[in-house]
C-alpha positions as a Python dict, from the first residue, in 0.01 Angstrom:
ca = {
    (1, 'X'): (0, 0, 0),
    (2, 'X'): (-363, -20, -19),
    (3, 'X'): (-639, 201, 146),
    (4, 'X'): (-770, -121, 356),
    (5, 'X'): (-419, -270, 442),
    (6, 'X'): (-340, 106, 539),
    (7, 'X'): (-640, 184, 766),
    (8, 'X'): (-602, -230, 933),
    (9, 'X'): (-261, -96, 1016),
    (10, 'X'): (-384, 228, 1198),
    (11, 'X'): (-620, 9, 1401),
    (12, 'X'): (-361, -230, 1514),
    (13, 'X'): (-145, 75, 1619),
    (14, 'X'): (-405, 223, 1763),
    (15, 'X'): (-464, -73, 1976),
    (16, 'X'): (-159, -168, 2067),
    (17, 'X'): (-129, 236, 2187),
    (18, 'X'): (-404, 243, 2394),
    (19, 'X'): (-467, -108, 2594),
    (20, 'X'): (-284, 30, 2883),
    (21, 'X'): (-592, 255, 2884),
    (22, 'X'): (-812, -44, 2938),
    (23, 'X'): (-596, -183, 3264),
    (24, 'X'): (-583, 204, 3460),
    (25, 'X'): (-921, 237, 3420),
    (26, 'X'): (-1018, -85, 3498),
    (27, 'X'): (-825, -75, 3836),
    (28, 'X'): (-918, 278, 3871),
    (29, 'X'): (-1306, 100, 3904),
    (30, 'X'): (-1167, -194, 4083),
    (31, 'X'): (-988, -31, 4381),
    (32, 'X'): (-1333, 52, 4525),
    (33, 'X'): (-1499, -274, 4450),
    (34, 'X'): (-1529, -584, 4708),
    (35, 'X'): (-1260, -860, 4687),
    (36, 'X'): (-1448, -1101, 4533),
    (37, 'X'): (-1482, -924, 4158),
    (38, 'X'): (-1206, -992, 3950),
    (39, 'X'): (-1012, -734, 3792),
    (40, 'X'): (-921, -939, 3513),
    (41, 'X'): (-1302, -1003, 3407),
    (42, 'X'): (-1304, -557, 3448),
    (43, 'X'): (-973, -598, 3178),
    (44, 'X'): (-1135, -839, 2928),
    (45, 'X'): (-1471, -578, 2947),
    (46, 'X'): (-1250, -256, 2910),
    (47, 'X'): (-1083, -504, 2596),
    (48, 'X'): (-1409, -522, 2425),
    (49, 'X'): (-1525, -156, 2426),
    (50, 'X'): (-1163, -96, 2335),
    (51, 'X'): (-1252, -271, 2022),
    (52, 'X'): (-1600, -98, 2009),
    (53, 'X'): (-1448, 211, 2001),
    (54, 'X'): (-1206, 103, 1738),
    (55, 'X'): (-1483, -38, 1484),
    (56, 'X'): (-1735, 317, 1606),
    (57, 'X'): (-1454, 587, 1593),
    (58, 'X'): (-1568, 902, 1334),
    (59, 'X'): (-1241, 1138, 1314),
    (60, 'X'): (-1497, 1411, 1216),
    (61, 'X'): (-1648, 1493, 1518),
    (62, 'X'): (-1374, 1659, 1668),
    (63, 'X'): (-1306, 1426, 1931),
    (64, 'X'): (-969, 1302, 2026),
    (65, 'X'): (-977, 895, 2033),
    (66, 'X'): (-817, 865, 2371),
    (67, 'X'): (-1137, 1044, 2521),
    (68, 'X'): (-1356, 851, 2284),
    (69, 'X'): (-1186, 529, 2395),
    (70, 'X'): (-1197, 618, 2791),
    (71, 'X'): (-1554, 649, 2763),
    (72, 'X'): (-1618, 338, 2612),
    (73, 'X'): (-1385, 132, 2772),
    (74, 'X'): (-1518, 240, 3121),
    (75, 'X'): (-1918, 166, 2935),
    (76, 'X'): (-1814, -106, 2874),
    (77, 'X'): (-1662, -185, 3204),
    (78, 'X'): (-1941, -54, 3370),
    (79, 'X'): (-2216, -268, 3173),
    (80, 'X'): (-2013, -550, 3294),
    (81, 'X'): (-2007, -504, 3645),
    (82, 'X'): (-2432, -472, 3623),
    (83, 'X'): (-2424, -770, 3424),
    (84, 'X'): (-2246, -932, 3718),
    (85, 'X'): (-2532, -778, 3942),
    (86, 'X'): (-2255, -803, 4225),
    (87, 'X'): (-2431, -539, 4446),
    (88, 'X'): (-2650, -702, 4728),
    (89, 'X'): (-3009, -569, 4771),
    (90, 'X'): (-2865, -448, 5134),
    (91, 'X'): (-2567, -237, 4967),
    (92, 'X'): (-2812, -103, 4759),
    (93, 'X'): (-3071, -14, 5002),
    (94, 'X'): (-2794, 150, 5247),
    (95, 'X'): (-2675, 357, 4939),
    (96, 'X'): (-3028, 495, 4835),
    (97, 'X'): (-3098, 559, 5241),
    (98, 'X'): (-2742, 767, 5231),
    (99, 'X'): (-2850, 947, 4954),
    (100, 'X'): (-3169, 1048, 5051),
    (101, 'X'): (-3030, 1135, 5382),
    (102, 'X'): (-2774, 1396, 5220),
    (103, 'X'): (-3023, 1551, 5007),
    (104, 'X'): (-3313, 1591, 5274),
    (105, 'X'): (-3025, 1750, 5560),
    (106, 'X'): (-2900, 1947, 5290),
    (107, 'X'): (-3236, 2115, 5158),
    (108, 'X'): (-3362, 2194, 5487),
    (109, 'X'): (-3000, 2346, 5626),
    (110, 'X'): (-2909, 2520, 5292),
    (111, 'X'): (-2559, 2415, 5341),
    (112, 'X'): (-2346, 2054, 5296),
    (113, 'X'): (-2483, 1831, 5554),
    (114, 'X'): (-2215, 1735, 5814),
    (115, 'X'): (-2173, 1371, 5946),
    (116, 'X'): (-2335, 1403, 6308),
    (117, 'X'): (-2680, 1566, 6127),
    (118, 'X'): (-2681, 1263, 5852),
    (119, 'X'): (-2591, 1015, 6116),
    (120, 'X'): (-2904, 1158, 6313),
    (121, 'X'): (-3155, 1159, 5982),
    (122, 'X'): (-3079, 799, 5985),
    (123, 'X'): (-3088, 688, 6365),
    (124, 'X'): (-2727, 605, 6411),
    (125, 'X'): (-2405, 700, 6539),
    (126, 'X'): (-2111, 889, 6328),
    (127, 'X'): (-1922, 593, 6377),
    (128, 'X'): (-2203, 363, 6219),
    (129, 'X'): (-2219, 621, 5943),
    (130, 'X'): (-1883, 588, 5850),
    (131, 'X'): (-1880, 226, 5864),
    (132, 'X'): (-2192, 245, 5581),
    (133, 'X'): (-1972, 493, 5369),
    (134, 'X'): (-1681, 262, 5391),
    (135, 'X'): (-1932, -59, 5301),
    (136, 'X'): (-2097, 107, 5033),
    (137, 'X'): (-1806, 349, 4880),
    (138, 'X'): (-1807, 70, 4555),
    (139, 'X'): (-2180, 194, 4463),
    (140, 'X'): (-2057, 564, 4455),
    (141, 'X'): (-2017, 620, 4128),
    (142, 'X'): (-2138, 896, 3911),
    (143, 'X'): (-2238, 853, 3550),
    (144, 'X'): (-2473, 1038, 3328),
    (145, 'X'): (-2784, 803, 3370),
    (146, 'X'): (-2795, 970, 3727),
    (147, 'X'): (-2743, 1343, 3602),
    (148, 'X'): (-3042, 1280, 3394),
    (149, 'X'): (-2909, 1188, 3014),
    (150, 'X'): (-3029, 849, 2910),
    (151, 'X'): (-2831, 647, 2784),
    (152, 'X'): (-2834, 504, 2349),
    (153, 'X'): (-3083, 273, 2400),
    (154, 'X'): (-3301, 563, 2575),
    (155, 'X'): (-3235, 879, 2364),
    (156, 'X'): (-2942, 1070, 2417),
    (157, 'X'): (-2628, 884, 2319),
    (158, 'X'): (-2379, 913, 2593),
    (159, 'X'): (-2100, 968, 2308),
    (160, 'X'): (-2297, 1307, 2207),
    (161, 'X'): (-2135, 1453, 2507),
    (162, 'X'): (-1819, 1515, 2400),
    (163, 'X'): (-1946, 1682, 2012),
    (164, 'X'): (-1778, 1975, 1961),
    (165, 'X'): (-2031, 2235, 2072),
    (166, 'X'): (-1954, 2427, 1784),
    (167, 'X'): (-2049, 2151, 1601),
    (168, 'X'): (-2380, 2093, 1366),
    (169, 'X'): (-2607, 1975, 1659),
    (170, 'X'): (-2707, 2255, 1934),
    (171, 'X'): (-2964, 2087, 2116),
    (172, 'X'): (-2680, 1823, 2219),
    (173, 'X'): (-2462, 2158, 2268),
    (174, 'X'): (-2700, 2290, 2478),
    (175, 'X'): (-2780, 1986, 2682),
    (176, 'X'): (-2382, 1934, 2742),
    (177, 'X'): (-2398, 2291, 2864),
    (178, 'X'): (-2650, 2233, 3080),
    (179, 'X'): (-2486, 1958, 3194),
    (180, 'X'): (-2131, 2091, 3284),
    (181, 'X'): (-2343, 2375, 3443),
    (182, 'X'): (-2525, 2144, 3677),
    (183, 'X'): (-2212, 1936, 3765),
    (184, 'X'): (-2027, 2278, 3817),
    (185, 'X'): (-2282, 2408, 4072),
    (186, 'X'): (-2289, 2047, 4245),
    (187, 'X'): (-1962, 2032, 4270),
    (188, 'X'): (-1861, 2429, 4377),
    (189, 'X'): (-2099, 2389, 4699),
    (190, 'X'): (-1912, 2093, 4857),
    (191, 'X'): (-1720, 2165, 5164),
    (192, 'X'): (-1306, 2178, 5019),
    (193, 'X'): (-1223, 1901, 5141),
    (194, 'X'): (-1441, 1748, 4942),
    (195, 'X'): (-1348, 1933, 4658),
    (196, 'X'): (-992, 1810, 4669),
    (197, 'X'): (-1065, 1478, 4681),
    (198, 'X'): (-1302, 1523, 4370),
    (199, 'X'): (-963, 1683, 4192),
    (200, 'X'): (-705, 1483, 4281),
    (201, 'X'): (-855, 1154, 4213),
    (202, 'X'): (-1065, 1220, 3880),
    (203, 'X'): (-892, 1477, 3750),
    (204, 'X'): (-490, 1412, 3878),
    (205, 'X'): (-592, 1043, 3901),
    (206, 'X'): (-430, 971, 4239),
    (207, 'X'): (-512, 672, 4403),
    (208, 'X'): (-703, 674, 4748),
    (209, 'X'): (-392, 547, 4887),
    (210, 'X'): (-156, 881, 4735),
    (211, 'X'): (-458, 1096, 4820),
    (212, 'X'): (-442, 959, 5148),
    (213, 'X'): (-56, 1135, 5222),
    (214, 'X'): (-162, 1468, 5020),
    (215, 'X'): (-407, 1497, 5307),
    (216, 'X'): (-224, 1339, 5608),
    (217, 'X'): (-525, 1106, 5637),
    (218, 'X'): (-529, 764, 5602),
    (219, 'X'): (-668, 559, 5280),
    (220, 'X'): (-985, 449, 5496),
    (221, 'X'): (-1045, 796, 5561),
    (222, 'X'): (-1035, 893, 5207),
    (223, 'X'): (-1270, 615, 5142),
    (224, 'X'): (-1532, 695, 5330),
    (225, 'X'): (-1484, 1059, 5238),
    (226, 'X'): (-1490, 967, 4896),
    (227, 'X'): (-1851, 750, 4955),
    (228, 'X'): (-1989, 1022, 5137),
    (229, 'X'): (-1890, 1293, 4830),
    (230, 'X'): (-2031, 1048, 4574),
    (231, 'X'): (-2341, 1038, 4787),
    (232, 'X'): (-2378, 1395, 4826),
    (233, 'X'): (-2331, 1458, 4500),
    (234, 'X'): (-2586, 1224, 4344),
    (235, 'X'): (-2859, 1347, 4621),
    (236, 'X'): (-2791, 1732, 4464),
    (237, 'X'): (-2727, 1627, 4109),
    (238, 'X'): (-3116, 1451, 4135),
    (239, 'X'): (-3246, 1768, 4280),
    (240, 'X'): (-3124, 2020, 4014),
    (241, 'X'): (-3246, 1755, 3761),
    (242, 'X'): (-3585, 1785, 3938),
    (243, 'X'): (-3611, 2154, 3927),
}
């Protein structure tokens, strides 16, 4: 058989292994986002950087393809949604109030900010606050434009992130380094509730609903807990990058 009819083969396989990739992740986006955006469009995005990652794969850099593949697929997926610009200026606005909110209790206390003292920064009640978490949970999403690594347009390619650090390039060793050691610190000072909900749904994958009877709480609850993380998060992330 020849070389080209050989590696066409691979691809196909390869494809046909990993699409099921494209639909969890692309309902692992959707299950936070408002009715009216289509899962299906999130599917036919996750398809294309599926491909992208089939044409862009390099065996030699030591990265396994499902974890090449997850990243683009969920670019991809991403880039889509901002295409669709489906965020409102108000969802947007009660987002960057949250996060300033988080960041400004927490500098001042030393200490994770707790509901009543954010609900006060921004002149409302708990119960308002959690109704803004719960509105806004879709817009709490981490990636690593907002931990300060710019994107391949911008320097940095986000792909350069998963090199092996033992690898030929240390500066993007060293910036992954300092990257894992910012997230680490972010994440280790979040109260444990917190922390769990961080583990179980990005790194056991649960859904809100499953993380919802781990904790005896319902899936609401988990939302809103999961917005206010998010939020927290990006408000320390942002100062660390400042320092």
């Amino acid at each position: 058989m020849k070389t080209s009819e050989t590696a066409r083969i691979d691809r196909e396989k390869l494809l046909n292994d990993h699409m099921h990739l494209v639909k969890i992740i692309a309902y692992q986006v959707a299950v936070n986002l408002p009715p009216h955006v289509d899962v299906n469009d999130l599917i036919g995005a996750g398809m294309i950087g599926l491909m992208e990652a089939l044409e862009r794969f390099d065996a030699g850099r030591g990265v396994q393809f499902n974890t090449y593949a997850s990243i683009r697929v969920r670019g991809a997926i991403m880039d889509e949604l901002r295409s669709m610009d489906w965020m409102t200026r108000s969802m947007r606005d009660k987002s960057n109030n949250l996060e300033r909110a988080y960041g400004e209790v927490e500098r001042r206390t030393g200490r994770p900010a707790e509901a009543e003292e954010v609900a006060k920064a921004l002149h409302i009640s708990t119960e308002e606050l959690h109704s803004m978490l719960s509105e806004v949970a879709s817009l709490g999403v981490l990636n690593l434009e907002d931990m300060g690594v710019a994107g391949s347009d911008e320097g940095m390619d986000i792909l350069d992130c998963i090199k092996d650090p033992n690898g030929a390039d240390p500066v993007a060793a060293a910036k992954l380094m300092e990257l894992k050691k910012t997230v680490s610190e972010a994440v280790a000072g979040l109260p444990e509730k917190e922390k769990l909900i961080i583990a179980l749904y990005y790194y056991d994958e649960l859904t809100l609903k499953e993380i919802g009877k781990v904790m005896e709480i319902t899936e609401s609850r988990v939302c809103q807990l999961h917005s206010q993380t998010m939020h927290r998060l990006k408000a320390r992330l942002k100062g660390f990058m400042a320092e």
